[in-house]
C-alpha positions in Angstrom: 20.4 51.6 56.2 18.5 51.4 59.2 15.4 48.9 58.6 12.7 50.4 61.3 9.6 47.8 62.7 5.9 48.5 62.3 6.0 49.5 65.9 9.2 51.8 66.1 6.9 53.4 63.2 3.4 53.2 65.3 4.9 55.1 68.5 6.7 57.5 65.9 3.3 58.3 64.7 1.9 58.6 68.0 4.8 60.7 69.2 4.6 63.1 66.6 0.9 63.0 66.4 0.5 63.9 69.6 -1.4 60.6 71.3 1.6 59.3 72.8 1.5 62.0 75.4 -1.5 64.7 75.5 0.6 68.4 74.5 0.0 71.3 76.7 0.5 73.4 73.0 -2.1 76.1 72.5 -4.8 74.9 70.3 -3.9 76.4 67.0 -0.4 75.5 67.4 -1.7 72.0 67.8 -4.0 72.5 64.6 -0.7 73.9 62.8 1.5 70.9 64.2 -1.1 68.3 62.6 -1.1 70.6 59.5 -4.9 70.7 60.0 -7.4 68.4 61.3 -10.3 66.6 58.5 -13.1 68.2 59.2 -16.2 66.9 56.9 -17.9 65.7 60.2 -18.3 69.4 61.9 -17.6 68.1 65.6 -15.2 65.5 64.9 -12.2 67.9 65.0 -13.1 68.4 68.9 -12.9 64.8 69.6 -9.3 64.8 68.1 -8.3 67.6 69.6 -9.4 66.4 72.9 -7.4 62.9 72.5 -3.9 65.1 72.2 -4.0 68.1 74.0 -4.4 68.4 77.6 -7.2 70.2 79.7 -8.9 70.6 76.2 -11.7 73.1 76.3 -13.7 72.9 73.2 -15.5 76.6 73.7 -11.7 77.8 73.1 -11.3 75.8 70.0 -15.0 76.9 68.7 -14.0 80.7 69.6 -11.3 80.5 67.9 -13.3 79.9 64.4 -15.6 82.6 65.5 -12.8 85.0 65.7 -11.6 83.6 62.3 -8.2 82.2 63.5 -9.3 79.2 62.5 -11.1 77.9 59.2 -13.1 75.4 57.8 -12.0 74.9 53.9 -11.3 72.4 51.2 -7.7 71.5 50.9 -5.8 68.2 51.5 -7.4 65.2 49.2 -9.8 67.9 48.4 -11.3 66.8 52.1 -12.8 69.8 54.4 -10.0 70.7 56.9 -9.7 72.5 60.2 -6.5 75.0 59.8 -5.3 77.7 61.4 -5.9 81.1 59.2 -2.6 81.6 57.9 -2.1 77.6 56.8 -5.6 78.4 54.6 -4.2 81.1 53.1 -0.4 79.7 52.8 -1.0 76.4 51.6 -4.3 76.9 49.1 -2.5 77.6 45.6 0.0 74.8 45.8 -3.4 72.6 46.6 -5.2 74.5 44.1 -4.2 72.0 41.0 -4.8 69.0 42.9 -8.6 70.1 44.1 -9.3 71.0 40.4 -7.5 67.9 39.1 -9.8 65.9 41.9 -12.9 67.9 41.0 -12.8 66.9 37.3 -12.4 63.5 37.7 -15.5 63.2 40.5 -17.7 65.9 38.4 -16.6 66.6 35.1 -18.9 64.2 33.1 -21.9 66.2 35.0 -20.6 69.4 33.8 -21.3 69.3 30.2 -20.3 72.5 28.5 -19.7 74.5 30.9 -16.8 76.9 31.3 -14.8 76.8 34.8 -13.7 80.5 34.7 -17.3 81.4 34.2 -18.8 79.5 36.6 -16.3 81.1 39.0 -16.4 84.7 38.2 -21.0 84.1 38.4 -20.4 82.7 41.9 -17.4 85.2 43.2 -20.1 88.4 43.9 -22.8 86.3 45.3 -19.9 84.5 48.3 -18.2 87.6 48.6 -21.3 89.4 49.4 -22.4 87.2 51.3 -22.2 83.6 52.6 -24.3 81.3 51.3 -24.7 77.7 50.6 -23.0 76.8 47.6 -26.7 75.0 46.2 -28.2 78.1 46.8 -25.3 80.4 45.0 -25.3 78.1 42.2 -29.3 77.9 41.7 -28.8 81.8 41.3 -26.5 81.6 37.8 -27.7 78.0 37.0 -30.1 79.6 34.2 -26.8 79.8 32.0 -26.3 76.0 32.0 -29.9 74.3 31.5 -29.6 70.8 32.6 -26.6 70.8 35.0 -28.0 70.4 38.6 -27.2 73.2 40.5 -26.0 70.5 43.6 -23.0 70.0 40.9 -22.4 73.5 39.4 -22.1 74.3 43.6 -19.5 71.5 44.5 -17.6 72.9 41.2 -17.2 76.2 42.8 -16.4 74.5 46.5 -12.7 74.2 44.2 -12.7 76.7 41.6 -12.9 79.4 44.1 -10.6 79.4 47.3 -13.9 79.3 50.2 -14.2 78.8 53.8 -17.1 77.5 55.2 -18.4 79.8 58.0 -19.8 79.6 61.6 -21.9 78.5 62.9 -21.3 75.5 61.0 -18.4 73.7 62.8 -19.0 75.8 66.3 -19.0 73.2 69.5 -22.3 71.0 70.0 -24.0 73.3 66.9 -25.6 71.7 63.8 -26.3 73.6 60.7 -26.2 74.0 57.2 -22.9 74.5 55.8 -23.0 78.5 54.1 -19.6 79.4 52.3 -18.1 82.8 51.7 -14.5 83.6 49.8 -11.2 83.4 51.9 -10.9 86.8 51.0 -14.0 88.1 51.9 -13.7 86.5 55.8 -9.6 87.0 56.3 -9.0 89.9 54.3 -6.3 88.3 52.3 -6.1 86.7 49.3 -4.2 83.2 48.4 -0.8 84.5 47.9 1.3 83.1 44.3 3.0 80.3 44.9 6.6 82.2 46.3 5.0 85.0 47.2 5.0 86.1 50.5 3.1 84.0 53.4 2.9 81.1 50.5 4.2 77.5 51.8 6.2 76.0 49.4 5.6 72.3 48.8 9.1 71.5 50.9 8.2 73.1 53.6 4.6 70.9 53.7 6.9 68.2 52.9 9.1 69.0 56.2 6.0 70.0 58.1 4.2 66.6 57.5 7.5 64.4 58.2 7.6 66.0 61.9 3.7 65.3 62.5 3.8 61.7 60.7 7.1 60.8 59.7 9.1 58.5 58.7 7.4 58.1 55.9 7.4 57.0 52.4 6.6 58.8 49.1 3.7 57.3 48.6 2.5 58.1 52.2 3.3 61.7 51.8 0.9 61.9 48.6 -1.8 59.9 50.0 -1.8 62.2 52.9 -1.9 65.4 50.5 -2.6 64.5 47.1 0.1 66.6 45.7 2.2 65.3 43.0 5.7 66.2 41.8 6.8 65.0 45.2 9.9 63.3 44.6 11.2 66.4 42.8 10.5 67.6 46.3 12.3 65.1 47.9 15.4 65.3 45.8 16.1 68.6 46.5 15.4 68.0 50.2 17.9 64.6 50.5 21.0 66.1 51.4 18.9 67.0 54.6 16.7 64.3 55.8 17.1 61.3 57.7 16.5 58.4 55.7 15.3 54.7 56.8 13.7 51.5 55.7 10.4 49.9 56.4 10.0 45.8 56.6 8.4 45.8 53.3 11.8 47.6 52.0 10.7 51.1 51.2 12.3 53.8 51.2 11.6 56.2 53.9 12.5 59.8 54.8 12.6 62.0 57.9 12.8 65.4 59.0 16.4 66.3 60.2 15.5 66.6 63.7 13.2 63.9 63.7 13.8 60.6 66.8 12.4 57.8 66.9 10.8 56.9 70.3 11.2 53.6 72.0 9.0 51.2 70.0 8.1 49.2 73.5 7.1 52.6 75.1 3.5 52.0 76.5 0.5 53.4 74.7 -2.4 54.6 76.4 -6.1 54.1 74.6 -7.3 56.9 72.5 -10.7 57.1 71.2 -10.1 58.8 67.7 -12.5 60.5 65.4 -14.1 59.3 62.5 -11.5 60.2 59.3 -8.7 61.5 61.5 -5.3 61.4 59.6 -3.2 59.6 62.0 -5.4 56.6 59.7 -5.8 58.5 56.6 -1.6 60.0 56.8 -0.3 56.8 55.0 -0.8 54.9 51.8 0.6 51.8 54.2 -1.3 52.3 56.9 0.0 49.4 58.6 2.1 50.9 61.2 -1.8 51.7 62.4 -4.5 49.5 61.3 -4.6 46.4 60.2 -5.0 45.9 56.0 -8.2 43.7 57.1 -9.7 46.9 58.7 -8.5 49.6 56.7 -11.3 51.0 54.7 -12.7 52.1 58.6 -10.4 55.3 58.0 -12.4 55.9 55.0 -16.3 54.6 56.0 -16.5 57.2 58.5 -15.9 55.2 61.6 -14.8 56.4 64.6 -11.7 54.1 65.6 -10.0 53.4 68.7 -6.6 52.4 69.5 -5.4 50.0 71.9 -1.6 49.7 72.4 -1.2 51.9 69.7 -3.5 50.3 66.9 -6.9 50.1 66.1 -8.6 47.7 68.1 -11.8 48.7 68.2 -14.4 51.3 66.6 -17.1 53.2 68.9 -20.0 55.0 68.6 -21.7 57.4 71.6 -25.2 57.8 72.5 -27.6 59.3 75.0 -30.0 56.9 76.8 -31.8 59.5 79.2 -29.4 61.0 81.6 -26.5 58.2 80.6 -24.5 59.2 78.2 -22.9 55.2 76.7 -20.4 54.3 74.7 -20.5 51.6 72.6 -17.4 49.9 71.4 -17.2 47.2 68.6 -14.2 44.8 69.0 -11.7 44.6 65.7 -9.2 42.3 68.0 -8.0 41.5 71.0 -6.9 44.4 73.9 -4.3 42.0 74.9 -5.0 42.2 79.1 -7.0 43.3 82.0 -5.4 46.1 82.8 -5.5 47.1 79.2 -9.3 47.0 79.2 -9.8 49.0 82.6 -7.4 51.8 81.1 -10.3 51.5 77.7 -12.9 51.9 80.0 -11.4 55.0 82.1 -10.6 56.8 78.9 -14.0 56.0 77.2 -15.6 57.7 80.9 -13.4 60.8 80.0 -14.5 60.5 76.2 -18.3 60.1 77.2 -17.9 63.0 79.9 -16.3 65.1 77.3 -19.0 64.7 74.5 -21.9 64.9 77.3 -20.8 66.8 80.2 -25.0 67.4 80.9 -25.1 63.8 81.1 -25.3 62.6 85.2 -23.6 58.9 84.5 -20.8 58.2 81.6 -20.9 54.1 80.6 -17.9 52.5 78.3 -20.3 49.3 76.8 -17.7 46.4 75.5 -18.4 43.3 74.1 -16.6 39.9 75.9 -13.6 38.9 74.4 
């Protein structure tokens, strides 16, 4: 069996991920391709966006929630997720066990005595009717469970009741409260059953993810997800996939029509969000980020890849009519040449998050 280096598996990723080459797809066939973008930070989803697709116009994008074709909601690792309307409504039963699994084990010992179904069915008219934020739906029915804080009852019903988050929360260069109604309620459709029509069956997630991130191990598919019963999955999808090792000797599989770019292809810099999942895809996340610098995928830090990997994290700022960006050196960018191409993309980064601004400044540290 084929064994497969870290870096035949880095330009994979950034093949598939789209940051190999920016994809002239539409934008929610991008946000389909990546099976969703995380979305906890409300503008961070732009930013990714804008590192794969090119001419990226955020106003589409934010229109594009407006019009309800796209949709903020709890789903993969019980994170908040960017999807496209019909991947909400496809993929949110198979997930429902693993956000209700997750949301026990974060909130159960602060839920004394209190009954899921309940808290549900006390919640469901007050989102449906309206949105609302889920403190404020919760202090409404918390009256039935004296000494549960209504903060808690309201993250309890962010799983035991499929909800989007609405606009303008999530809209381009807005900040807001987040104000939640019922998927039903804002797309007219409920989750279908699990084989039901418009449902999306756990092998075709499987398949889906393997063209966006692949190769990838087992344990890499449920880090990315947090399903279980995945190698169930897998068995009955062998016969069909591609299969290779890593160097640490896994196991990994591949979609049938997946390739394998050339692992010395150049990589150009991308300036990445904070908690995109072309860190977060993988239990190794090696073919990425360096173990030593790992937990950045989960602190929030916005990361930025040089020859393919993270070599850097960055923040932006205004300073008057300068919009700067700062970067923070995790190793070596290998060249000259490789720091000017940092610098152009970091201009195009800056210019993108403040197009008001008159001068764009890239800010790195000496070697």
């Amino acid at each position: 069996m084929q064994v497969l280096p870290r870096r035949a598996l880095n330009r994979s990723l950034l093949e598939r991920n789209l940051l190999l080459e920016r994809s002239d797809l539409p934008v929610t066939e991008a946000v389909e391709h990546v099976i969703g973008l995380q979305a906890q930070e409300p503008q961070e989803p732009y930013l990714g966006l804008s590192a794969r697709l090119a001419g990226f116009d955020p106003t589409v994008a934010s229109a594009l929630l407006e019009s309800r074709a796209l949709v903020r909601i709890l789903m993969m690792r019980r994170t908040v997720h960017l999807l496209s309307a019909p991947d909400a409504l496809g993929l949110r039963t198979l997930h429902d066990p693993m956000l209700r699994r997750r949301m026990r084990g974060t909130l159960g010992p602060y839920l004394p005595g209190v009954d899921e179904h309940e808290l549900a069915e006390a919640c469901r008219p007050l989102l449906t009717e309206q949105p609302l934020g889920l403190t404020e739906a919760a202090r409404r029915v918390a009256d039935r469970w004296p000494g549960v804080e209504p903060r808690i009852l309201g993250d309890a019903c962010s799983t035991l009741l499929p909800l989007v988050q609405v606009p303008p929360r999530g809209l381009w260069r807005v900040s807001c409260p987040a104000r939640c109604t019922t998927i039903d309620a804002w797309l007219g459709a409920e989750p279908p059953a699990i084989g039901a029509p418009g449902a999306i069956p756990a092998e075709e997630v499987v398949l889906r993810y393997l063209r966006a991130f692949g190769p990838a191990a087992t344990a890499d598919i449920r880090a990315w997800s947090g399903l279980t019963g995945l190698p169930q999955v897998l068995k009955a999808l062998a016969p069909d996939l591609r299969t290779y090792r890593d160097e640490r000797g896994r196991l990994l599989w591949d979609h049938p029509e997946g390739t394998i770019p050339d692992a010395h292809r150049p990589a150009p810099p991308r300036f990445l969000p904070a908690f995109d999942n072309a860190l977060l895809g993988y239990d190794d996340r090696t073919r990425v980020v360096a173990d030593e610098h790992r937990g950045i995928s989960v602190a929030g830090a916005r990361a930025l890849l040089v020859d393919g990997g993270v070599a850097a994290t960055w923040t932006d700022e205004r300073d008057g009519d300068a919009a700067v960006l700062r970067v923070r050196r995790l190793a070596p960018f290998g060249s000259t040449r490789a720091e000017r191409a940092v610098v152009a993309e970091g201009e195009r980064v800056a210019a993108f998050l403040h197009p008001d601004a008159v001068s764009h400044e890239v800010v790195l540290p000496p070697q």
